[in-house]
C-alpha positions in Angstrom: 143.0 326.9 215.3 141.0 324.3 216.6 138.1 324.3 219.0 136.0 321.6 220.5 132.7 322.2 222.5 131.1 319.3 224.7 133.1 316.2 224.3 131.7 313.7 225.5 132.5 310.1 225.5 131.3 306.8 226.7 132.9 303.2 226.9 129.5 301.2 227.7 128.1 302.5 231.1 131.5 304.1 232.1 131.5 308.2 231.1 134.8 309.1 230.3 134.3 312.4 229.4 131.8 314.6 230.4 131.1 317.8 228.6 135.0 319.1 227.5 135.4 322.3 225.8 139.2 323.1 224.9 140.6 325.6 222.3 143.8 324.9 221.2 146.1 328.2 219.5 148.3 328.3 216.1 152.2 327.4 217.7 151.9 326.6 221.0 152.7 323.8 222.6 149.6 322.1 225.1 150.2 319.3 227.0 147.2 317.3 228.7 147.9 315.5 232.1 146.1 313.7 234.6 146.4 310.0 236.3 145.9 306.8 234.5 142.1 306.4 233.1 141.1 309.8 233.4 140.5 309.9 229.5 143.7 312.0 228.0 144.2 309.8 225.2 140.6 309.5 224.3 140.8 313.1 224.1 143.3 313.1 222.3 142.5 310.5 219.6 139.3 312.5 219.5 140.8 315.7 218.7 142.9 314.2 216.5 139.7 312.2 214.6 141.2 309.0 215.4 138.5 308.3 217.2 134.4 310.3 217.3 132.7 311.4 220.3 129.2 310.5 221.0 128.7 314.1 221.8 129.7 317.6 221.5 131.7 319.4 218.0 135.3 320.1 216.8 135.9 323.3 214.6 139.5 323.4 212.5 139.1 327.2 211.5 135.6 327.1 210.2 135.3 323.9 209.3 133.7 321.0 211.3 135.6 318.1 211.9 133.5 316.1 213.8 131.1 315.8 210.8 133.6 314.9 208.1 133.5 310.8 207.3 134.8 308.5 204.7 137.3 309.9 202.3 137.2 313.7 203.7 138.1 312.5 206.8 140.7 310.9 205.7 142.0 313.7 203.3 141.7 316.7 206.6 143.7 313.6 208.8 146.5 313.1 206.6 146.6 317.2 205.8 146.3 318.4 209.1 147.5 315.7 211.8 150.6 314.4 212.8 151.1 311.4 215.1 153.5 310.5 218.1 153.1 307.7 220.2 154.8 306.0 222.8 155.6 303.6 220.9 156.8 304.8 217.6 155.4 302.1 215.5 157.2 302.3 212.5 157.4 299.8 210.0 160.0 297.4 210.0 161.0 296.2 206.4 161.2 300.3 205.8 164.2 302.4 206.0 163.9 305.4 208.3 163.4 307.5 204.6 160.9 305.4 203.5 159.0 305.1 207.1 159.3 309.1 206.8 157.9 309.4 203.2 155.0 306.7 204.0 152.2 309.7 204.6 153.6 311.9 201.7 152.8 308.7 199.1 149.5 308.1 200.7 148.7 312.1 200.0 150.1 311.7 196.4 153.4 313.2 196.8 156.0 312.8 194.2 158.9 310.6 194.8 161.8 313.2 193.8 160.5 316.5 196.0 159.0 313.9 198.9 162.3 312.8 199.2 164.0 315.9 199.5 161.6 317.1 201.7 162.3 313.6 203.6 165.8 314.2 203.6 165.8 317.9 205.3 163.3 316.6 208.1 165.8 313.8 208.8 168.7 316.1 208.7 166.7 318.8 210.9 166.7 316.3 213.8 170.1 315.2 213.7 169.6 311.4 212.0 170.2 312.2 208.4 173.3 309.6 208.8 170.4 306.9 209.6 167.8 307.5 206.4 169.1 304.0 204.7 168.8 302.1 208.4 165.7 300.3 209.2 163.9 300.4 212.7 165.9 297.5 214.1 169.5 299.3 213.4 168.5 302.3 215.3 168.3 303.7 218.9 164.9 303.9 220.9 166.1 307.9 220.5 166.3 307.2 216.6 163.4 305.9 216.6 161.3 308.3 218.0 163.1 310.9 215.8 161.5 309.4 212.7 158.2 309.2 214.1 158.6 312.8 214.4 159.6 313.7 211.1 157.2 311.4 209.6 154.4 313.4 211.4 156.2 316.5 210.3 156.0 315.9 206.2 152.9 316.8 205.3 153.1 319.7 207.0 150.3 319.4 209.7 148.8 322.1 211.3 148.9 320.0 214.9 151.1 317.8 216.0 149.5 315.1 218.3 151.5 313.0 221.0 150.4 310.6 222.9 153.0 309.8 226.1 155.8 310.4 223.5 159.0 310.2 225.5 157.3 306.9 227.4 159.3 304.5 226.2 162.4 306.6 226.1 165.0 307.1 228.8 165.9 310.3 230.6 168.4 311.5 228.0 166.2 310.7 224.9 163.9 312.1 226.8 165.3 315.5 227.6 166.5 315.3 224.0 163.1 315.0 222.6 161.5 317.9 224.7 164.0 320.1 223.0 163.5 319.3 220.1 159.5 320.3 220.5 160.4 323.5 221.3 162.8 323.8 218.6 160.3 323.0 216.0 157.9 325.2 217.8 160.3 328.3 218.0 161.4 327.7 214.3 158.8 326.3 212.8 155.5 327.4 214.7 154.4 324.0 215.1 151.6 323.5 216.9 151.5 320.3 219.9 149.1 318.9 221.7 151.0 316.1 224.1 149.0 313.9 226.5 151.9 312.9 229.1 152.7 311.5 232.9 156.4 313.2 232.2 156.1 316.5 234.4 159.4 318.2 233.1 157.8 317.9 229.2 154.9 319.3 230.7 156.6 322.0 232.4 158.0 323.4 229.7 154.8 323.6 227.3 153.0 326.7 227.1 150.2 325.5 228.8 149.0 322.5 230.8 145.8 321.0 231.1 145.0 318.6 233.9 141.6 315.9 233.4 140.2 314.7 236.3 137.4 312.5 236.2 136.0 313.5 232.9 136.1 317.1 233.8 139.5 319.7 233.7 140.5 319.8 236.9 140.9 323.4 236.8 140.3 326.6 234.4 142.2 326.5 231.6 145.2 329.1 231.1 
């Protein structure tokens, strides 16, 4: 589904990464580890065109990514990528339902079927019961919950996580590695998730580990 050939990347004189090639399959769940600074979240904003690389190409199907700017960037972004982070950064004067519909109104969605759509996502994850609560009324667990179903309505093909259960303790934590491979088993949703957490990593399909710009081994 997506392909990238000779990342590279550079911070000033400092190489972060040095020649990556990763390929990345329709509904499995990839998770990219490796100790602090070895350039797992540059990769990952990279693959997720949050950031460009100073060398090297990204194919989504046949198209290339890496050369899309302006407006069709934007457009394949808010189609094709969904966002986790650590920190969920939702918005705080917005109800969970509203936080969740916020990429469905930027991709022109209509209010009624948005909604709806909204609505299942919540319920899906178990916090329908929170869709009128803002950020501030809700659990660290909630929280991250909502981040995930506002990455899930557009209906990306890849999923992106950066260290998503980082901020989360073991429970939420545990809770939220479940419900990956939930939406993987039922829904084929694809994951890429840079993480320090070995148990989510464990149970992913396939781990890649960055050492010093390089993977630290052959990939699976």
């Amino acid at each position: 589904m997506l392909t990238a050939r000779g990342i590279e990347k550079y911070y000033g004189e400092l190489h972060v990464l040095k020649g990556v090639d990763i390929t990345i399959q329709k509904g499995e769940i990839l998770s990219i580890v490796g100790s602090s600074g070895a350039g797992k979240t540059t990769l990952l904003h990279i693959l997720g065109t949050l950031d460009k690389a100073d060398k090297g190409e990204i194919f989504f199907n046949d198209l290339r990514v890496d050369q899309l700017k302006g407006k069709q960037l934007a457009e394949y972004r808010n189609r094709n990528a969904g966002f986790v982070f650590q920190f969920h950064h939702l918005l705080p004067e917005f109800s969970a339902l509203e936080n969740v519909c916020m990429p469905g109104w930027i991709a022109g969605q209509s209010g009624a079927a948005l909604e709806k759509k909204a609505n299942e996502l919540l319920d899906r994850l178990g916090i329908l019961n929170r869709a009128s609560h803002r950020p501030a009324e809700m659990s660290g667990g909630e929280q991250q919950r909502v981040a995930v179903a506002r990455a899930l309505i557009n209906g990306p093909a890849i999923i992106f996580a950066d260290e998503p259960t980082g901020n989360l303790d073991s429970t939420n934590a545990n809770e939220l590695h479940k419900l990956f491979l939930q939406l993987r088993d039922e829904m084929q949703q694809t994951f890429v998730i840079v993480t320090h957490n070995e148990e989510l990593a464990g149970m992913s399909d396939r781990i890649l580990r960055l050492k010093d710009g390089h993977w630290e081994k052959e990939q699976a």
